[in-house]
C-alpha positions as CSV (number, residue, x, y, z in Angstrom):
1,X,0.0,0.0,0.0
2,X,1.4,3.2,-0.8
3,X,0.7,6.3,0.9
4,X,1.6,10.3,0.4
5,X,2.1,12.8,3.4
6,X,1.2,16.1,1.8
7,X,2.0,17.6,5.6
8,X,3.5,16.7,8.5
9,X,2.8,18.8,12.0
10,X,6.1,19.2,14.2
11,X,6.3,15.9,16.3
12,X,7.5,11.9,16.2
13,X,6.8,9.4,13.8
14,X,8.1,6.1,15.2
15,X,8.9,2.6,13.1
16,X,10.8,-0.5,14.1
17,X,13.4,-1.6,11.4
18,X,15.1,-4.9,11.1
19,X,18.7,-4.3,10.0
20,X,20.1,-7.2,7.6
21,X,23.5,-8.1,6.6
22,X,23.8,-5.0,4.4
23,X,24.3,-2.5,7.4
24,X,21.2,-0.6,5.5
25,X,17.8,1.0,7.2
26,X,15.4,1.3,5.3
27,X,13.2,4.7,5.4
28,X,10.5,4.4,2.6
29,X,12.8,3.9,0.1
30,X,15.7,6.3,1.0
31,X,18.6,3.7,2.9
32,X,21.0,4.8,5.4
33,X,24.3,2.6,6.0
34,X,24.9,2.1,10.1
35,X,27.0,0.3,12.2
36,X,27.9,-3.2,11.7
37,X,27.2,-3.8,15.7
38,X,23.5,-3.4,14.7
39,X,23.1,-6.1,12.2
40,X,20.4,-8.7,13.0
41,X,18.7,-6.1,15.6
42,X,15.2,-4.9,15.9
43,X,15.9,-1.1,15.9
44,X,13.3,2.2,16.9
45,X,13.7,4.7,14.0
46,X,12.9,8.1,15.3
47,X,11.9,10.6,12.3
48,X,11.8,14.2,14.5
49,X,10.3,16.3,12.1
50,X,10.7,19.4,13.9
51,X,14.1,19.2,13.6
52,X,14.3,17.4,10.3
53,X,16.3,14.2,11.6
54,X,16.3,10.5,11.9
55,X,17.2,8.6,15.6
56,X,17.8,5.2,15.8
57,X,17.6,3.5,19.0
58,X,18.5,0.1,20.5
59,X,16.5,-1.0,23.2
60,X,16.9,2.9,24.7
61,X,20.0,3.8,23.5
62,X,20.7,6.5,20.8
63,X,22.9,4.7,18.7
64,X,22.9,7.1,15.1
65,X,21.2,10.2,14.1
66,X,21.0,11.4,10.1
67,X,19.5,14.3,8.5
68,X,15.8,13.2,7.2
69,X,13.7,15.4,5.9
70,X,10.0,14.1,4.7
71,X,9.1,15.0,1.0
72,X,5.7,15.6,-0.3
C-alpha cells in the first residue's frame, strides 16, 4: 500500500526496522548505512520532524542520528 504525506505537523513518527546483513535501514525507500554492531537487531527509527532528523535507538539507547527530511 502506498501512501503520500502532503503535511507533517512538528512531532514523532516512530517505526521499528530490522537491519540485515547489508548494514542498511530502510526509510520508505531512502537507505542509510549504520554500524555493523546493529546487524540482526530490531531497531526504533525516530523521524523528528521538527528538527528534520532520523534517531535510531536500541533498546533505549541512541545509537545514530542522520539528517531526514520528509518529502511531499
Amino acid at each position: 500500500m502506498f501512501f503520500s504525506l502532503d503535511y507533517a505537523p512538528d512531532g514523532e513518527i516512530t517505526l521499528i526496522r530490522f537491519i540485515r546483513s547489508d548494514q542498511k535501514v530502510d526509510m520508505f525507500g531512502e537507505e542509510f548505512e549504520v554500524s555493523k554492531d546493529l546487524v540482526y537487531s530490531y531497531v526504533k527509527a525516530m523521524i523528528l520532524t521538527e528538527i528534520h532528523a532520523l534517531q535510531l535507538y536500541l533498546s533505549n539507547e541512541l545509537v545514530d542520528t542522520f539528517d531526514y527530511k520528509l518529502t511531499a
